[in-house]
Each structure stands twice: as C-alpha cells, then as structure tokens.
C-alpha positions as CSV (number, residue, x, y, z in Angstrom):
1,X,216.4,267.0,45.5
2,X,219.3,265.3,47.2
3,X,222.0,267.3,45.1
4,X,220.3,270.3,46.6
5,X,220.3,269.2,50.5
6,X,224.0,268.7,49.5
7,X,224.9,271.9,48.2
8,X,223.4,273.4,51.7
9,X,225.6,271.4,53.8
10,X,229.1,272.5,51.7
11,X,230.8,275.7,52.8
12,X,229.7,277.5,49.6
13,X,226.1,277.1,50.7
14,X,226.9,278.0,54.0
15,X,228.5,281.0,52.6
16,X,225.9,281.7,50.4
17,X,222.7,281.1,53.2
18,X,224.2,283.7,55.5
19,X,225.3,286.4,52.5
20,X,221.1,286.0,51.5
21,X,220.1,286.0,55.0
22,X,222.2,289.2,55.7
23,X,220.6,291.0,52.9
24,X,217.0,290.2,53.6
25,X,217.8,291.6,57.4
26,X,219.5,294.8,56.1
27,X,216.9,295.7,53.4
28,X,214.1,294.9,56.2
29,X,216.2,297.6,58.8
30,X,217.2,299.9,56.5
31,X,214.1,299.8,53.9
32,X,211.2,298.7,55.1
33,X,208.9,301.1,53.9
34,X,210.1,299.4,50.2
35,X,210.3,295.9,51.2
36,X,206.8,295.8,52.8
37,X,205.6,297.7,49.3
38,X,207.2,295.4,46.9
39,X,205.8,292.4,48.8
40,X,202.2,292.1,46.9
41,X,204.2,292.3,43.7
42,X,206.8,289.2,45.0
43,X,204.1,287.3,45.8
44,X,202.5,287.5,42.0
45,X,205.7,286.9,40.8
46,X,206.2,284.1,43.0
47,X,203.2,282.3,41.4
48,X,204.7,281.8,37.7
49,X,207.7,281.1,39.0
50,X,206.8,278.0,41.3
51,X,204.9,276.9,38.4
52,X,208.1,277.3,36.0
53,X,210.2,275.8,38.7
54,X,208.4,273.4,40.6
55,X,206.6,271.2,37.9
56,X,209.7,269.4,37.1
57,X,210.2,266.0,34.7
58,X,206.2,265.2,34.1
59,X,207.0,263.6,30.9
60,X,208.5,260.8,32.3
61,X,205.5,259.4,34.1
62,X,203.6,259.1,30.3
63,X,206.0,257.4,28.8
64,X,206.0,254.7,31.5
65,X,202.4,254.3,31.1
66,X,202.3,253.9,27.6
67,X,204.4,250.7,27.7
C-alpha cells in the first residue's frame, strides 16, 4: 500500500489523477443520460472486481500458523 501512496504523489500520478478526473467530468457534462444508465451495471461489476482485487496475499497468514 505504500508503493501506491507513492505513485500519487510523483508527477505521473499527478498527471494521470487529473487526465481521469477530466474524463469523469466531461462524460458527466456531455453524457449524462449514458453515465447515469451504465451506473447499475458499474456497480455489479465493481463487486467481482473488489473481490479479485482486494483479497490480496491470504496465503501467507496459513502458513504462519502452521509452524
């Protein structure tokens, strides 16, 4: 997690925060007749994927146990 709070604070993320962030606010002005539809269907998606992503290294904690 601290690699990540890094990456935020180098120009690169900077760059990168502020090209998402500009996105976001032009499909919301220009589209948001689609964005406001497509938002049930991120939020099922967004279910699997914090599972897939957010679990992270669980096998490590077994192992330590079994010693």
């Amino acid at each position: 997690m601290h690699t990540t709070l890094s990456f935020f604070r180098t120009k690169l993320g900077l760059v990168i925060c502020l090209l998402l962030a500009a996105t976001g606010g032009y499909l919301l002005w220009t589209h948001t007749g689609h964005t406001l539809a497509a938002l049930p269907y991120l939020l099922l998606l967004a279910c699997p994927m914090m599972h897939f992503f957010g679990h992270g290294e669980h096998h490590g904690e077994a192992d330590r146990r079994n010693l």
